[in-house]
C-alpha positions as CSV (number, residue, x, y, z in Angstrom):
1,X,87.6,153.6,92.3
2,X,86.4,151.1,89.5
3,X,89.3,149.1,89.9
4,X,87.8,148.1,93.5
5,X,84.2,146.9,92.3
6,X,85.8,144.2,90.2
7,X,85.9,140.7,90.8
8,X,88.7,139.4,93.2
9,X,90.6,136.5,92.0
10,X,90.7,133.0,94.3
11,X,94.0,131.5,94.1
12,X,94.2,127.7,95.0
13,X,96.9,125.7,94.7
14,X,98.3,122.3,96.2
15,X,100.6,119.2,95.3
16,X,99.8,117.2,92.3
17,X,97.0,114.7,92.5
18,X,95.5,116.5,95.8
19,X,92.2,117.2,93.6
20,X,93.0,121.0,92.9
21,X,91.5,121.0,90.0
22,X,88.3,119.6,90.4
23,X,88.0,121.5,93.4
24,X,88.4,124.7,90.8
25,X,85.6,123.8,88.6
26,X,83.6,123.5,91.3
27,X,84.1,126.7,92.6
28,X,84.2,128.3,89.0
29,X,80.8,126.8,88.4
30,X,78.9,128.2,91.8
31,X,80.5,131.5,91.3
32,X,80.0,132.1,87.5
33,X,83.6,132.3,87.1
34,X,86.5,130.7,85.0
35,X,89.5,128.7,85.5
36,X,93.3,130.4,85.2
37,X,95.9,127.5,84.6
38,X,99.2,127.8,86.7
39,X,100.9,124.9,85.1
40,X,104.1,124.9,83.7
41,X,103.2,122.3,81.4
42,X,99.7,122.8,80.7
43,X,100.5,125.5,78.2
44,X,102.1,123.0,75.5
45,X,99.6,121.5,72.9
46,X,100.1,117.8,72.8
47,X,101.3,117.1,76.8
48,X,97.8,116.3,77.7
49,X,97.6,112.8,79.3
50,X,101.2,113.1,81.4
51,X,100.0,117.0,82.6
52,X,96.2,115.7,83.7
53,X,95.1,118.5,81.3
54,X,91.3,119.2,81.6
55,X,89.4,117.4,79.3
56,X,86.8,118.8,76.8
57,X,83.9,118.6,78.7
58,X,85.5,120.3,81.7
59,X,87.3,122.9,79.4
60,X,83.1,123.4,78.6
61,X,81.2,123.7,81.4
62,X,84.1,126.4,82.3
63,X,86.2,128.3,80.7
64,X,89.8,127.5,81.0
65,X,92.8,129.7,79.9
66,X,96.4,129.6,79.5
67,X,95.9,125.9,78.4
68,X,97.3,124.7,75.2
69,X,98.6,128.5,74.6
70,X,102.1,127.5,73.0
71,X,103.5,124.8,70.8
72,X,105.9,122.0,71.3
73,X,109.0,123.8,70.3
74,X,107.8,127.2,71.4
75,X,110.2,128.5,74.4
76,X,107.8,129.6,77.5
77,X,108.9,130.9,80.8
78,X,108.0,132.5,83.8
79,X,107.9,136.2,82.1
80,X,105.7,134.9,79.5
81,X,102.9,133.4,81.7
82,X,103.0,136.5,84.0
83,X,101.9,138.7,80.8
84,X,99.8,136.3,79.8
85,X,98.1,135.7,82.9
86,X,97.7,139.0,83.7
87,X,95.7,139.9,80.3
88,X,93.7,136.5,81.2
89,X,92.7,137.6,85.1
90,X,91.7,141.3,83.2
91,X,89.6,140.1,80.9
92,X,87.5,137.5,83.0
93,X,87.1,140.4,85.9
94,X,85.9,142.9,82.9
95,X,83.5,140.3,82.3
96,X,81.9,140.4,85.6
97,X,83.2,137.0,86.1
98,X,85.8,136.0,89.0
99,X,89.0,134.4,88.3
100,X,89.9,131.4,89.5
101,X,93.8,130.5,89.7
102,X,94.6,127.2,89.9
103,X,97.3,125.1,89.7
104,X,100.7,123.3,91.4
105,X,103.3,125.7,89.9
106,X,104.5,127.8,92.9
107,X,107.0,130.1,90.8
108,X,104.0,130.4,88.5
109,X,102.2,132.1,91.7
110,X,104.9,134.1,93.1
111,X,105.6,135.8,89.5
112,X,102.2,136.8,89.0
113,X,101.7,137.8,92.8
114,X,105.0,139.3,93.4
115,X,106.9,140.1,90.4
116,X,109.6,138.2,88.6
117,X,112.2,139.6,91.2
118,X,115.8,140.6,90.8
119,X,117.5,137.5,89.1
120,X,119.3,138.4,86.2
121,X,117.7,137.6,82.4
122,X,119.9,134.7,81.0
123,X,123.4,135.2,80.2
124,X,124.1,133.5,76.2
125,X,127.5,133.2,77.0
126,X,127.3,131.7,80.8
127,X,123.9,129.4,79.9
128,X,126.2,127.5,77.2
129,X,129.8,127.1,79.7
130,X,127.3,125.7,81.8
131,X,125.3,123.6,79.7
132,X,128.5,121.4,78.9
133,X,129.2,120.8,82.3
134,X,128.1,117.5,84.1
135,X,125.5,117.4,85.9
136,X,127.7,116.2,88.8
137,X,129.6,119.2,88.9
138,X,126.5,121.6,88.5
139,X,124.8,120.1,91.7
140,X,128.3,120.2,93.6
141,X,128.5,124.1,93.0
142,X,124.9,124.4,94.2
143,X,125.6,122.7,97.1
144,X,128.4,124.7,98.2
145,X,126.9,127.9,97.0
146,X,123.4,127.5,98.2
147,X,122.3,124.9,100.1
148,X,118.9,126.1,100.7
149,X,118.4,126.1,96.7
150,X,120.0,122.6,96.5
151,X,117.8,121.0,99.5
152,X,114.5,122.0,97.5
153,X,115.8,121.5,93.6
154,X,114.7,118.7,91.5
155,X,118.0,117.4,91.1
156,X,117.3,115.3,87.9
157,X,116.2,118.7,86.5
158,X,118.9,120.1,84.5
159,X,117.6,123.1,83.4
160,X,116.4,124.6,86.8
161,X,120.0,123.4,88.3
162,X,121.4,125.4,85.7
163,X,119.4,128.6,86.0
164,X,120.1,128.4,90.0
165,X,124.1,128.4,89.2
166,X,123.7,130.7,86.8
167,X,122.3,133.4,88.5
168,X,124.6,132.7,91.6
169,X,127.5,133.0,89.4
170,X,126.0,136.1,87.9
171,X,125.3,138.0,90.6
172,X,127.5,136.2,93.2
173,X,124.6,135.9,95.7
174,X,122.7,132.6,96.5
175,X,119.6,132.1,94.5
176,X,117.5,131.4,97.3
177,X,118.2,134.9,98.5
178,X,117.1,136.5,95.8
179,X,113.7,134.7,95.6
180,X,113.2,135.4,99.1
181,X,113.7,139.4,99.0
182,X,110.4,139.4,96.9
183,X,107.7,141.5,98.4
184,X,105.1,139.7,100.7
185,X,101.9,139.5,98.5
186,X,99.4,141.9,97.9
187,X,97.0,141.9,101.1
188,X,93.5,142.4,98.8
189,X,94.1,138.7,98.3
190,X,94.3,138.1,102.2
191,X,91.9,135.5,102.6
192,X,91.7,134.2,99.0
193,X,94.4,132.4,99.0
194,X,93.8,128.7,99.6
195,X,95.7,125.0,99.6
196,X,94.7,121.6,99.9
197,X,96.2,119.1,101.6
198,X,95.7,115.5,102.0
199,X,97.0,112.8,104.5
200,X,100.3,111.6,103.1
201,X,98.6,107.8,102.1
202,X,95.7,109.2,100.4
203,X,97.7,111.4,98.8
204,X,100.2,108.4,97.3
205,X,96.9,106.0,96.6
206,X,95.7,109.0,94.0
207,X,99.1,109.5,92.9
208,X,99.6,105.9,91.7
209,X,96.1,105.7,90.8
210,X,96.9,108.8,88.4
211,X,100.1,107.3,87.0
212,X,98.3,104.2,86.1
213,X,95.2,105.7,84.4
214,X,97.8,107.8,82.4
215,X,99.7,104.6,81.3
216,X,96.3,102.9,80.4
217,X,95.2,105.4,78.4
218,X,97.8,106.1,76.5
219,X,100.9,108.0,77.6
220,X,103.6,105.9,76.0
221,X,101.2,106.3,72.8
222,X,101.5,110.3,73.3
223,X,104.8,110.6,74.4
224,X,105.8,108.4,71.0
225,X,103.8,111.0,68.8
226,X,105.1,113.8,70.6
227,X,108.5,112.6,69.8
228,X,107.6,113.2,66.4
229,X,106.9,117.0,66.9
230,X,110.3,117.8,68.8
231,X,109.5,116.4,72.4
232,X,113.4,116.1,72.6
233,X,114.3,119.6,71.6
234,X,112.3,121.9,74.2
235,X,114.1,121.2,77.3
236,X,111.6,122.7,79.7
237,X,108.7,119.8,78.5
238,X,111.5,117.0,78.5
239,X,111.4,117.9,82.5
240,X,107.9,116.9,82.7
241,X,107.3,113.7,85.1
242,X,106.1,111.0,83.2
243,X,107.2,112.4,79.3
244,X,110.9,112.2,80.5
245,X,110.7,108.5,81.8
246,X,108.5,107.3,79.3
247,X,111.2,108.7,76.9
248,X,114.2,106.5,78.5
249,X,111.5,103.9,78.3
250,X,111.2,103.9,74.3
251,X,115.1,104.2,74.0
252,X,115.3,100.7,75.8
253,X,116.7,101.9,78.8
254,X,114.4,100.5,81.1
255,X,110.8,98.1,81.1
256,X,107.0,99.3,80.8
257,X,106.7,98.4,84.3
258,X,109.8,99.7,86.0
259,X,109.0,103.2,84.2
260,X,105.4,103.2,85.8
261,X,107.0,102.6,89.0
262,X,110.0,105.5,88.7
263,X,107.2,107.6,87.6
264,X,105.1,106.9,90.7
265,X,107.9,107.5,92.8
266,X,109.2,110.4,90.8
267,X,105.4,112.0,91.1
268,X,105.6,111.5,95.2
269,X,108.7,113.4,95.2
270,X,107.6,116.2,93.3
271,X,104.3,116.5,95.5
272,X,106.8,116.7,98.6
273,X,108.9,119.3,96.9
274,X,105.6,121.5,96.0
275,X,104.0,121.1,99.3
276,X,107.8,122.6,100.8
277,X,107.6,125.2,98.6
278,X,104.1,126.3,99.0
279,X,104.7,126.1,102.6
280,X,107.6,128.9,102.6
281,X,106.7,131.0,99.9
282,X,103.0,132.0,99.9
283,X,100.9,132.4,102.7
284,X,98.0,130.2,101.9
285,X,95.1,129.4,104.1
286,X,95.6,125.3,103.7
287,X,92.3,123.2,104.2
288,X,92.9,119.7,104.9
289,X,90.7,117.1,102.5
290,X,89.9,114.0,103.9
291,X,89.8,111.2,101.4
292,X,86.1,110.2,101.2
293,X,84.9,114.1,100.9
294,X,83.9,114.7,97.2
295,X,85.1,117.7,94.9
296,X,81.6,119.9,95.3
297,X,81.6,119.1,99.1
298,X,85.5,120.5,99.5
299,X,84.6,123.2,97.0
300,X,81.3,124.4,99.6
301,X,84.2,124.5,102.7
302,X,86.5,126.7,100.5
303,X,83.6,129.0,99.8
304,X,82.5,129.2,103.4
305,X,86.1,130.0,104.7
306,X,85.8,132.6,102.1
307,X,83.5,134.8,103.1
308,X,85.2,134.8,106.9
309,X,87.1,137.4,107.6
310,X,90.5,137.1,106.7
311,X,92.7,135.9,109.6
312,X,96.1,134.5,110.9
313,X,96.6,131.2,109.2
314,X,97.6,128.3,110.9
Protein backbone atom coordinates (compact mmCIF):
# COMPACT_ATOMS: atom_id res chain seq x y z
CA UNK A 1 0.00 0.00 0.00
CA UNK A 2 1.33 3.70 -0.47
CA UNK A 3 0.86 4.40 2.99
CA UNK A 4 3.93 1.73 3.67
CA UNK A 5 6.55 3.37 1.10
CA UNK A 6 6.51 6.58 3.22
CA UNK A 7 9.04 7.78 5.42
CA UNK A 8 8.97 6.39 9.08
CA UNK A 9 9.22 8.94 11.72
CA UNK A 10 12.26 8.72 14.47
CA UNK A 11 11.10 9.63 17.75
CA UNK A 12 13.78 10.79 20.33
CA UNK A 13 13.22 12.07 23.41
CA UNK A 14 15.18 12.50 26.90
CA UNK A 15 15.37 14.89 30.04
CA UNK A 16 16.06 18.50 29.58
CA UNK A 17 19.62 19.53 28.86
CA UNK A 18 20.68 15.79 27.80
CA UNK A 19 21.52 17.24 24.16
CA UNK A 20 18.18 15.99 22.46
CA UNK A 21 18.04 18.46 20.32
CA UNK A 22 21.25 18.78 18.89
CA UNK A 23 21.27 15.25 18.52
CA UNK A 24 17.97 15.90 16.18
CA UNK A 25 19.55 18.21 13.88
CA UNK A 26 22.00 16.00 13.36
CA UNK A 27 20.14 13.30 12.41
CA UNK A 28 17.56 15.57 10.40
CA UNK A 29 20.61 16.83 8.44
CA UNK A 30 22.15 13.14 7.40
CA UNK A 31 18.72 11.95 6.53
CA UNK A 32 17.28 14.97 4.55
CA UNK A 33 14.65 15.23 7.07
CA UNK A 34 12.98 17.80 9.51
CA UNK A 35 12.56 18.47 13.04
CA UNK A 36 8.90 17.87 14.89
CA UNK A 37 8.88 19.85 18.29
CA UNK A 38 7.36 17.99 21.30
CA UNK A 39 7.51 20.80 23.69
CA UNK A 40 4.91 22.05 25.69
CA UNK A 41 6.40 25.31 25.75
CA UNK A 42 8.06 25.67 22.52
CA UNK A 43 4.84 26.43 20.77
CA UNK A 44 4.39 30.08 22.45
CA UNK A 45 5.98 33.01 20.56
CA UNK A 46 8.14 35.02 22.99
CA UNK A 47 9.31 31.91 25.64
CA UNK A 48 12.51 31.49 23.70
CA UNK A 49 15.48 31.90 26.01
CA UNK A 50 13.77 29.94 29.25
CA UNK A 51 12.43 26.89 26.57
CA UNK A 52 16.13 26.65 24.82
CA UNK A 53 14.07 27.23 21.62
CA UNK A 54 16.21 26.64 18.39
CA UNK A 55 17.75 29.49 17.17
CA UNK A 56 17.54 30.88 13.63
CA UNK A 57 20.34 29.39 12.15
CA UNK A 58 19.26 25.93 13.43
CA UNK A 59 15.59 26.66 12.56
CA UNK A 60 17.58 27.04 8.82
CA UNK A 61 19.72 24.42 8.15
CA UNK A 62 16.38 22.31 9.19
CA UNK A 63 13.16 22.78 9.18
CA UNK A 64 11.47 22.95 12.40
CA UNK A 65 7.68 22.77 13.17
CA UNK A 66 5.22 23.26 15.81
CA UNK A 67 7.63 26.06 17.13
CA UNK A 68 6.28 29.40 17.74
CA UNK A 69 2.68 28.04 16.52
CA UNK A 70 0.49 29.94 19.22
CA UNK A 71 0.52 33.27 20.99
CA UNK A 72 1.02 34.23 24.53
CA UNK A 73 -2.63 34.23 25.58
CA UNK A 74 -3.63 31.57 23.10
CA UNK A 75 -4.94 28.34 25.22
CA UNK A 76 -2.85 25.07 23.82
CA UNK A 77 -3.24 21.58 25.02
CA UNK A 78 -2.58 18.11 24.46
CA UNK A 79 -5.54 17.79 21.75
CA UNK A 80 -4.25 20.61 19.93
CA UNK A 81 -0.68 19.53 19.40
CA UNK A 82 -1.85 15.93 18.46
CA UNK A 83 -3.87 17.57 15.39
CA UNK A 84 -1.28 19.67 14.81
CA UNK A 85 1.42 17.26 14.88
CA UNK A 86 -0.23 14.88 13.02
CA UNK A 87 -0.75 17.37 9.82
CA UNK A 88 3.13 18.29 10.46
CA UNK A 89 4.43 14.32 10.41
CA UNK A 90 1.97 14.12 7.00
CA UNK A 91 3.27 16.74 5.23
CA UNK A 92 7.09 16.11 5.80
CA UNK A 93 6.55 12.25 4.88
CA UNK A 94 4.58 13.51 1.59
CA UNK A 95 7.64 15.30 0.96
CA UNK A 96 9.80 12.34 0.79
CA UNK A 97 11.40 13.64 3.83
CA UNK A 98 11.47 11.74 7.29
CA UNK A 99 10.20 13.14 10.40
CA UNK A 100 12.11 13.63 13.17
CA UNK A 101 10.19 13.92 16.75
CA UNK A 102 11.95 15.42 19.24
CA UNK A 103 11.47 16.65 22.40
CA UNK A 104 11.10 16.20 26.56
CA UNK A 105 7.30 16.33 26.70
CA UNK A 106 6.27 12.68 27.39
CA UNK A 107 2.30 13.36 27.38
CA UNK A 108 3.22 15.09 24.18
CA UNK A 109 4.49 11.53 22.89
CA UNK A 110 1.91 9.32 24.32
CA UNK A 111 -1.00 11.56 22.70
CA UNK A 112 0.32 11.47 19.37
CA UNK A 113 1.43 7.66 19.66
CA UNK A 114 -1.48 6.42 21.59
CA UNK A 115 -4.36 8.65 21.54
CA UNK A 116 -5.54 11.13 24.07
CA UNK A 117 -7.18 8.20 26.17
CA UNK A 118 -10.33 8.06 28.24
CA UNK A 119 -9.99 11.18 30.67
CA UNK A 120 -12.93 13.21 30.58
CA UNK A 121 -12.77 16.90 28.59
CA UNK A 122 -12.82 19.57 31.40
CA UNK A 123 -15.71 20.01 33.52
CA UNK A 124 -16.56 24.41 33.67
CA UNK A 125 -18.25 23.91 36.69
CA UNK A 126 -15.67 21.31 38.65
CA UNK A 127 -12.27 23.30 36.98
CA UNK A 128 -13.60 26.58 38.93
CA UNK A 129 -14.65 24.58 42.70
CA UNK A 130 -11.36 23.48 42.25
CA UNK A 131 -9.43 26.32 41.21
CA UNK A 132 -10.37 28.14 44.59
CA UNK A 133 -9.11 25.55 46.61
CA UNK A 134 -5.57 25.64 48.18
CA UNK A 135 -3.10 24.07 46.88
CA UNK A 136 -2.67 22.19 50.23
CA UNK A 137 -5.87 20.60 50.04
CA UNK A 138 -5.55 19.79 46.16
CA UNK A 139 -2.23 17.73 46.75
CA UNK A 140 -3.89 16.08 49.97
CA UNK A 141 -6.84 14.63 47.78
CA UNK A 142 -4.18 13.44 45.30
CA UNK A 143 -2.44 11.74 47.71
CA UNK A 144 -5.18 9.82 49.11
CA UNK A 145 -6.74 9.28 45.81
CA UNK A 146 -3.77 8.42 43.74
CA UNK A 147 -0.67 8.03 44.99
CA UNK A 148 1.04 6.85 41.96
CA UNK A 149 -0.22 10.35 40.26
CA UNK A 150 1.01 12.24 43.34
CA UNK A 151 4.61 10.52 43.54
CA UNK A 152 5.39 11.68 39.80
CA UNK A 153 3.37 15.27 39.73
CA UNK A 154 5.11 18.53 39.78
CA UNK A 155 3.67 19.53 42.91
CA UNK A 156 4.30 23.42 42.51
CA UNK A 157 2.22 22.85 39.28
CA UNK A 158 -1.19 23.91 39.93
CA UNK A 159 -2.69 23.30 36.91
CA UNK A 160 -1.69 19.66 36.26
CA UNK A 161 -2.60 18.96 40.12
CA UNK A 162 -5.90 20.22 39.24
CA UNK A 163 -6.53 18.28 36.00
CA UNK A 164 -5.36 14.94 38.06
CA UNK A 165 -8.23 15.72 40.80
CA UNK A 166 -10.42 16.61 38.39
CA UNK A 167 -10.61 13.80 36.39
CA UNK A 168 -10.44 11.46 39.60
CA UNK A 169 -13.39 13.27 40.90
CA UNK A 170 -15.12 12.98 37.53
CA UNK A 171 -14.80 9.71 36.81
CA UNK A 172 -14.12 8.38 40.38
CA UNK A 173 -11.05 6.31 39.12
CA UNK A 174 -7.36 7.28 39.78
CA UNK A 175 -5.74 9.25 37.06
CA UNK A 176 -2.82 7.13 36.79
CA UNK A 177 -5.18 4.32 35.77
CA UNK A 178 -6.51 5.87 33.16
CA UNK A 179 -3.25 6.93 31.53
CA UNK A 180 -2.04 3.55 31.91
CA UNK A 181 -5.10 1.63 30.02
CA UNK A 182 -3.76 3.39 26.77
CA UNK A 183 -2.79 0.96 24.05
CA UNK A 184 0.98 -0.07 23.83
CA UNK A 185 2.35 1.88 20.81
CA UNK A 186 2.13 1.22 17.42
CA UNK A 187 4.89 -1.65 16.58
CA UNK A 188 5.96 0.12 12.85
CA UNK A 189 7.83 2.37 15.27
CA UNK A 190 9.59 -0.67 16.99
CA UNK A 191 13.05 0.29 16.77
CA UNK A 192 12.58 4.00 16.16
CA UNK A 193 12.11 4.99 19.22
CA UNK A 194 15.16 6.28 21.00
CA UNK A 195 16.30 8.18 24.49
CA UNK A 196 19.37 9.60 25.79
CA UNK A 197 20.71 9.40 28.84
CA UNK A 198 23.57 10.88 30.58
CA UNK A 199 25.48 10.09 33.95
CA UNK A 200 23.53 11.96 36.57
CA UNK A 201 26.76 14.68 37.15
CA UNK A 202 27.13 15.42 33.57
CA UNK A 203 23.71 15.75 33.33
CA UNK A 204 23.54 18.52 36.40
CA UNK A 205 26.99 20.32 35.06
CA UNK A 206 24.74 21.08 31.55
CA UNK A 207 21.85 21.83 33.52
CA UNK A 208 23.47 24.63 35.53
CA UNK A 209 25.50 25.56 32.68
CA UNK A 210 22.05 26.02 30.76
CA UNK A 211 20.45 27.98 33.50
CA UNK A 212 23.32 30.34 33.60
CA UNK A 213 23.65 31.01 29.82
CA UNK A 214 19.84 31.74 29.98
CA UNK A 215 20.29 34.35 32.89
CA UNK A 216 23.27 35.93 30.91
CA UNK A 217 21.60 36.37 27.98
CA UNK A 218 18.68 37.67 28.94
CA UNK A 219 15.86 35.79 30.59
CA UNK A 220 14.92 38.27 33.37
CA UNK A 221 14.95 40.74 30.24
CA UNK A 222 12.38 38.39 28.36
CA UNK A 223 10.43 37.27 31.15
CA UNK A 224 9.95 41.33 32.00
CA UNK A 225 8.74 41.90 28.26
CA UNK A 226 6.71 38.98 28.24
CA UNK A 227 4.99 40.26 31.26
CA UNK A 228 3.88 42.88 29.13
CA UNK A 229 1.99 40.58 26.62
CA UNK A 230 -0.07 38.53 29.40
CA UNK A 231 2.82 36.11 30.81
CA UNK A 232 0.49 36.12 33.97
CA UNK A 233 -2.78 35.28 32.38
CA UNK A 234 -1.97 31.79 30.40
CA UNK A 235 -1.48 29.55 33.25
CA UNK A 236 0.05 26.69 31.28
CA UNK A 237 3.32 29.17 30.31
CA UNK A 238 3.41 30.62 33.99
CA UNK A 239 4.36 26.66 34.76
CA UNK A 240 7.38 27.00 32.66
CA UNK A 241 10.81 26.48 34.79
CA UNK A 242 12.64 29.55 34.78
CA UNK A 243 9.56 32.17 33.55
CA UNK A 244 7.74 31.31 36.86
CA UNK A 245 10.73 32.02 39.20
CA UNK A 246 12.07 34.76 37.40
CA UNK A 247 8.51 36.12 37.83
CA UNK A 248 8.63 35.95 41.87
CA UNK A 249 11.98 37.40 41.25
CA UNK A 250 10.63 40.81 39.67
CA UNK A 251 7.86 40.95 42.34
CA UNK A 252 10.65 41.12 45.09
CA UNK A 253 10.20 37.96 46.46
CA UNK A 254 13.43 36.66 46.20
CA UNK A 255 17.34 37.86 44.84
CA UNK A 256 18.90 37.46 41.15
CA UNK A 257 20.98 34.88 42.63
CA UNK A 258 18.77 32.82 44.83
CA UNK A 259 16.29 32.62 41.71
CA UNK A 260 19.27 31.22 39.45
CA UNK A 261 19.80 28.68 42.10
CA UNK A 262 15.79 27.56 42.66
CA UNK A 263 15.87 27.47 38.97
CA UNK A 264 18.81 25.09 38.75
CA UNK A 265 17.38 23.00 41.25
CA UNK A 266 13.88 23.26 39.95
CA UNK A 267 15.48 22.14 36.34
CA UNK A 268 17.17 18.88 38.14
CA UNK A 269 13.92 17.93 39.39
CA UNK A 270 12.05 18.16 36.34
CA UNK A 271 14.83 16.06 34.43
CA UNK A 272 14.25 13.36 37.27
CA UNK A 273 10.56 13.49 36.86
CA UNK A 274 10.85 13.20 32.84
CA UNK A 275 13.41 10.48 32.93
CA UNK A 276 10.54 8.47 35.45
CA UNK A 277 8.14 9.07 33.15
CA UNK A 278 9.78 8.07 30.00
CA UNK A 279 10.96 5.13 31.74
CA UNK A 280 7.19 3.76 32.43
CA UNK A 281 5.32 4.95 29.68
CA UNK A 282 7.04 4.48 26.26
CA UNK A 283 9.23 1.82 25.38
CA UNK A 284 12.28 3.65 24.14
CA UNK A 285 15.59 2.07 23.11
CA UNK A 286 17.76 4.51 25.67
CA UNK A 287 21.45 5.09 24.43
CA UNK A 288 23.72 6.29 27.07
CA UNK A 289 25.87 9.59 26.08
CA UNK A 290 29.03 9.92 27.67
CA UNK A 291 30.04 13.53 28.30
CA UNK A 292 32.96 14.20 26.01
CA UNK A 293 31.03 12.51 22.82
CA UNK A 294 29.89 15.37 20.41
CA UNK A 295 26.23 15.81 18.97
CA UNK A 296 27.26 14.38 15.19
CA UNK A 297 29.17 11.49 16.90
CA UNK A 298 25.87 10.42 19.25
CA UNK A 299 23.71 11.25 16.17
CA UNK A 300 26.07 8.38 13.93
CA UNK A 301 25.28 5.69 17.08
CA UNK A 302 21.48 6.44 16.88
CA UNK A 303 21.66 5.89 13.13
CA UNK A 304 23.57 2.64 13.42
CA UNK A 305 21.22 1.16 16.19
CA UNK A 306 18.67 2.06 13.58
CA UNK A 307 19.09 0.06 10.92
CA UNK A 308 19.44 -3.13 13.49
CA UNK A 309 16.75 -5.03 13.75
CA UNK A 310 14.38 -4.08 16.19
CA UNK A 311 14.89 -5.97 19.45
CA UNK A 312 14.11 -6.31 23.25
CA UNK A 313 15.28 -3.26 24.95
CA UNK A 314 17.22 -3.17 27.91
Amino acid sequence: MQSTSLPAPILLAGPTASGKSAVALAIATRLGGEIVSVDSMQVYRGLDLGTAKPTAEEQAQVPHHLVDVAGLTEPFDAAKFVQLASAAVAAIQAKGRVPVLCGGTGLYFNVWLNGLGDAPPPDPNLRAELEALPLPALLDELARRDLATFDEIDLQNRRRVVRAVEVIRLTGRPFSEQRAAWPERAPALAGRSFGLLRERADLVRRIDCRVDAMFRDGLIEETRRLLGLGLEQNRTAMQAIGYRQVVEHLRGERSRLETIELVKVRTRQFAKRQLTWFRGQLDLDWLEVPASEAPDATAERLLARLAQPPGPRP
